[in-house]
MARMILO-869977 format. One record per residue (C-alpha): z, y, x; residue in one letter. Coordinates in pm, whole numbers, padded with zeros to 5 digits, always signed. Last residue first. Example, Ala and Ser with C-alpha at 12.3 -4.5 7.8 and 13.67 -1.06 7.14 Angstrom:
<atoms>
+00714-00106+01367S/+00780-00450+01230A/
</atoms>
This chain:
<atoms>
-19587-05556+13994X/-19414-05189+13968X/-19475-05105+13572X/-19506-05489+13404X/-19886-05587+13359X/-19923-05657+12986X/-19881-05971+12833X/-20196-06107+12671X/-20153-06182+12303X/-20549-06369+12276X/-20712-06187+11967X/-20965-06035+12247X/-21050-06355+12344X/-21170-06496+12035X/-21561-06502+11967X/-21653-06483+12344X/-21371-06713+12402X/-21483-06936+12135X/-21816-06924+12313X/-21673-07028+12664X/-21501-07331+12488X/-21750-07498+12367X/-21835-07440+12001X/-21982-07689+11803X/-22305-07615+11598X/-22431-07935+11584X/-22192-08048+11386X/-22154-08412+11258X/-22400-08527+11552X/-22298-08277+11785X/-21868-08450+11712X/-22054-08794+11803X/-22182-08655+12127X/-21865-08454+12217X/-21686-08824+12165X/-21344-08800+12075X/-21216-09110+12052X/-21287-09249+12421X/-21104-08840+12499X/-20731-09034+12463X/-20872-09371+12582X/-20937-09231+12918X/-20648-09029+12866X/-20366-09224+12867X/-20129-09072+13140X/-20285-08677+13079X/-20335-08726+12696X/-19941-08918+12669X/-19777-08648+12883X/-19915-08391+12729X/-19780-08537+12430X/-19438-08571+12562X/-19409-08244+12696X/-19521-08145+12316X/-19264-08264+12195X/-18987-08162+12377X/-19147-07795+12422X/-19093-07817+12002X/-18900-07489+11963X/-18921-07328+12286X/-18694-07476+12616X/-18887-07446+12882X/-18713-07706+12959X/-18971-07984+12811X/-19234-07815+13050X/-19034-07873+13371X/-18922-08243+13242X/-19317-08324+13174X/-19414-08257+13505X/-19589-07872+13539X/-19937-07814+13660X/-20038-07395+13716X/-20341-07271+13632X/-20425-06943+13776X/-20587-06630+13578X/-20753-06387+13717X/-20868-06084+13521X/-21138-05976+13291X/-21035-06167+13002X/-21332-06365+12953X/-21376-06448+13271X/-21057-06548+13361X/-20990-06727+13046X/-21331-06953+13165X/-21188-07003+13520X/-20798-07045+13362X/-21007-07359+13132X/-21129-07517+13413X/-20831-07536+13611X/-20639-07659+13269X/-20874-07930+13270X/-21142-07920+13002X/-21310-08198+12742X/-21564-07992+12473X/-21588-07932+12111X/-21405-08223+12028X/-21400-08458+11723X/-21278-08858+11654X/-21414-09047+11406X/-21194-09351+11269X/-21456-09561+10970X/-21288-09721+10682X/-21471-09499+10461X/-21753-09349+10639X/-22012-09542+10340X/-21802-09249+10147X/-22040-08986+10213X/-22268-08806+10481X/-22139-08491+10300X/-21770-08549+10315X/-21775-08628+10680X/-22012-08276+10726X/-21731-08128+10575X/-21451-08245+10741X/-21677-08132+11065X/-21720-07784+10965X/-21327-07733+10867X/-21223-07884+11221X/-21491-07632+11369X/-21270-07364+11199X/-20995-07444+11407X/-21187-07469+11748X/-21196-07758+11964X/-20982-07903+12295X/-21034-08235+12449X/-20830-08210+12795X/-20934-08297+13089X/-20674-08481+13402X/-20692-08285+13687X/-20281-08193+13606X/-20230-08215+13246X/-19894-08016+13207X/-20146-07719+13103X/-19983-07334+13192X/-20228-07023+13174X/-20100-06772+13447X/-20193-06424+13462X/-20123-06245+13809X/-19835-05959+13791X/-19591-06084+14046X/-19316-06148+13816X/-19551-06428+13641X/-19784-06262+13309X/-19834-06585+13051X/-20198-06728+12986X/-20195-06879+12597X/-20008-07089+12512X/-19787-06894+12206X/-19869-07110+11950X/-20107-06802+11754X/-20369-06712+12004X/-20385-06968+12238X/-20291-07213+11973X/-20687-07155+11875X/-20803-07365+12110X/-20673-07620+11887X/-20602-07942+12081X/-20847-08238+11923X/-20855-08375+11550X/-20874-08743+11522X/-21040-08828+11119X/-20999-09093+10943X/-21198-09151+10660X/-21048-09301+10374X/-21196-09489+10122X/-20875-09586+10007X/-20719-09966+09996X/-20523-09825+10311X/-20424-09504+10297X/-20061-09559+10344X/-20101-09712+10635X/-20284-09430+10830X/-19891-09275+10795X/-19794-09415+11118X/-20041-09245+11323X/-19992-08885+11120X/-19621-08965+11184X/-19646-09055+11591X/-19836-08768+11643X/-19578-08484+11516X/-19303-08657+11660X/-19469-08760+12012X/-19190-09069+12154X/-19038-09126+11796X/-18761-09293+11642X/-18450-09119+11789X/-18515-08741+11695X/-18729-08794+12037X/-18729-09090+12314X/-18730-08959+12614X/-19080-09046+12801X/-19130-09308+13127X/-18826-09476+12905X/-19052-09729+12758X/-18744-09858+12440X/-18942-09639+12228X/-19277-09811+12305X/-19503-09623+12484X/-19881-09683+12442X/-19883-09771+12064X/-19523-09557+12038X/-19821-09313+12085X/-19909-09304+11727X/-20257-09141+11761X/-20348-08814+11516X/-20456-08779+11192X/-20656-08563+10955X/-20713-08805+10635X/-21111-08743+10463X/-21046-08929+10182X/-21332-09087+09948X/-21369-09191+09570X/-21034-09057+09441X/-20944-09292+09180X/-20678-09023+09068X/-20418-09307+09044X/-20545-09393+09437X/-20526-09009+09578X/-20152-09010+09398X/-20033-09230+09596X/-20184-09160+09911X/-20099-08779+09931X/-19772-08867+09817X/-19699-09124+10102X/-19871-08834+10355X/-19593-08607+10217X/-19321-08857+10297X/-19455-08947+10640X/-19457-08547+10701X/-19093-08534+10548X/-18983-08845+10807X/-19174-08649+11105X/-18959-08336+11039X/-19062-08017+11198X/-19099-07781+10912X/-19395-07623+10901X/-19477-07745+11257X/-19555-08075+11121X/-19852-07977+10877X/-19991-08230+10658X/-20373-08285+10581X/-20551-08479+10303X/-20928-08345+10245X/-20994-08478+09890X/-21311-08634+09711X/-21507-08706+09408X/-21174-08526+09246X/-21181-08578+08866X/-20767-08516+08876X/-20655-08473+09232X/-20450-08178+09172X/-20274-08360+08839X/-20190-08622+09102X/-20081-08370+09376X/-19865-08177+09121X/-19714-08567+09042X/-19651-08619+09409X/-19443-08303+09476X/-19365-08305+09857X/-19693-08176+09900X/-19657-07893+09679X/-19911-07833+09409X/-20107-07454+09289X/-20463-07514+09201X/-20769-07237+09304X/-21116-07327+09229X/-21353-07222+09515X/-21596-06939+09478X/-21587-06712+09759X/-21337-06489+09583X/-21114-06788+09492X/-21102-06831+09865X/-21057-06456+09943X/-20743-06460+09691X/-20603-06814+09893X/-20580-06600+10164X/-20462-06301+10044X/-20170-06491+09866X/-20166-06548+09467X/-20288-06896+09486X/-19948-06961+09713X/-19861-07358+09733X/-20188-07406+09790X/-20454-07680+09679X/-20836-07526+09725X/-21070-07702+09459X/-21414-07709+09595X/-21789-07790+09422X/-21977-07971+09623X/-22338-08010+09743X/-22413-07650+09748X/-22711-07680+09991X/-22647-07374+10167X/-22304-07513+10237X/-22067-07207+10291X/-21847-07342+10007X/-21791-07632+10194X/-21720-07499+10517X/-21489-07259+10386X/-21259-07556+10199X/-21293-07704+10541X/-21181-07398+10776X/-20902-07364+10499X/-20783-07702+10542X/-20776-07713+10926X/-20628-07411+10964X/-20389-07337+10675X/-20493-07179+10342X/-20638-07476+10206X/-20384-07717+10318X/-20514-07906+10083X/-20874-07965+09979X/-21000-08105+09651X/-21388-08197+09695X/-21562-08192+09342X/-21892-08356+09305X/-22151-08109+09127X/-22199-08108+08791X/-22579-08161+08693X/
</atoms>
């Protein structure tokens, strides 16, 4: 009997290519994949055709490559990437594609990775937060909220992804040497916790979604491997690394000048998971994510997994 087909995209990113793994790691085989990438011929996508996925070239901003992507898809795991190019009107533009051509395909359940659209919280004329590229309070948040529209009429699953641990390694986060020598791990959250998981988790927990089936359609489910402060998460660094390392609070003006590509952005959004955050970790229940994936790391065993891939600074000669 042919297996259902789950078409993932993104499949050599993050969250797409921890699901199109998941999937194909299923000891039960329930699915056959089809991994979407712009680049079949790249290492990545090489090791996913090696595993046993079906490999399809298509370009987001290319709606009829996404339709012929889709074709006899049971299912598709829909995910845009902001920090590829930084514009929340492309990333509304993709997601419209993504939609469109999901519903010609008769795609019988969507797994859509999305975020909160904060203008919910903070309207753009709030000024407690500058408004951004003049439509948006959290750019890459407010999009992925906006564009849950477009999905409906789908049997779409919506799913609320949590802070990658894994921008430690490759966002640049992660603990930062001061003059003095000590290691200091920066989180504008203040006491408040913040729901972090890892990458490949994402993948595990896309997959379960496809595998308990499209009676999740219409359904928001949020995931977190666990709910830190930043004081919390220096201890753990700390330990793992083999060194101190000090949290240290900034307001939302301090972090927006530091000035990196984005730091306005993501100010914001620290902003809106330290100010709103009761409601913030309500959607991303650690006892809901156990039930999808049992297997969840917490932060102390991504560490043990990850820590040495952390960039830590080195101590400068004569601190």
């Amino acid at each position: 009997m042919k297996r259902p087909l789950i078409t993932v995209l993104g499949a050599t990113g993050a969250q797409g290519g921890g699901t199109a793994h998941a999937l194909l790691a299923d000891s039960a085989q329930r699915f056959a994949v089809r991994a979407v990438t712009r680049r079949p011929t790249s290492d990545t996508g090489q090791a996913l055709a090696s595993a046993g996925a079906e490999l399809v070239q298509a370009d987001l901003d290319d709606v009829q490559s996404l339709e012929h992507a889709f074709g006899e898809s049971h299912g598709v795991f829909a995910v845009t990437n902001f920090w590829e190019h930084f514009s929340p009107e492309r990333e509304l533009e993709q997601a419209s594609n993504i939609a469109a051509a999901a519903r010609r395909a008769g795609v019988k359940h969507v797994v859509w990775s999305t975020l909160e659209d904060t203008r919910r919280w903070v309207p753009l004329e709030d000024d407690r937060w500058p408004t951004l590229m003049q439509h948006y309070k959290v750019p890459h948040f407010d999009a992925k909220g906006q564009a849950n529209e477009f999905f409906q009429g789908l049997p779409t699953t919506l799913m609320h992804t949590s802070f990658y641990w894994d921008n430690l390694i490759h966002f640049g986060l992660g603990p930062q040497r001061a003059p003095g020598g000590e290691l200091v791990f920066v989180l504008p959250m203040g006491d408040s916790p913040l729901p972090g998981i890892a990458a490949a988790d994402i993948g595990v927990c896309a997959a379960a979604l496809f595998a308990r089936g499209p009676e999740l359609a219409g359904r928001s489910v949020g995931i977190s491997g666990e709910h830190l402060s930043g004081a919390q998460m220096a201890a753990s660094l700390a330990r793992a690394l083999g060194e101190p390392v000090r949290h240290q609070d900034m307001s939302r003006a301090q972090y927006a000048a530091l000035g990196f590509a984005g730091a306005g952005d993501l100010a914001n959004m620290f902003s809106f998971k330290r100010e709103f955050g009761d409601d913030y970790r309500a959607r991303r229940s650690l006892e809901a994510t156990r039930a999808l994936h049992p297997g969840v790391l917490n932060f102390d065993a991504w560490l043990a997994c990850h820590a040495d891939r952390i960039p830590v600074p080195p101590v400068a000669r004569g601190a």
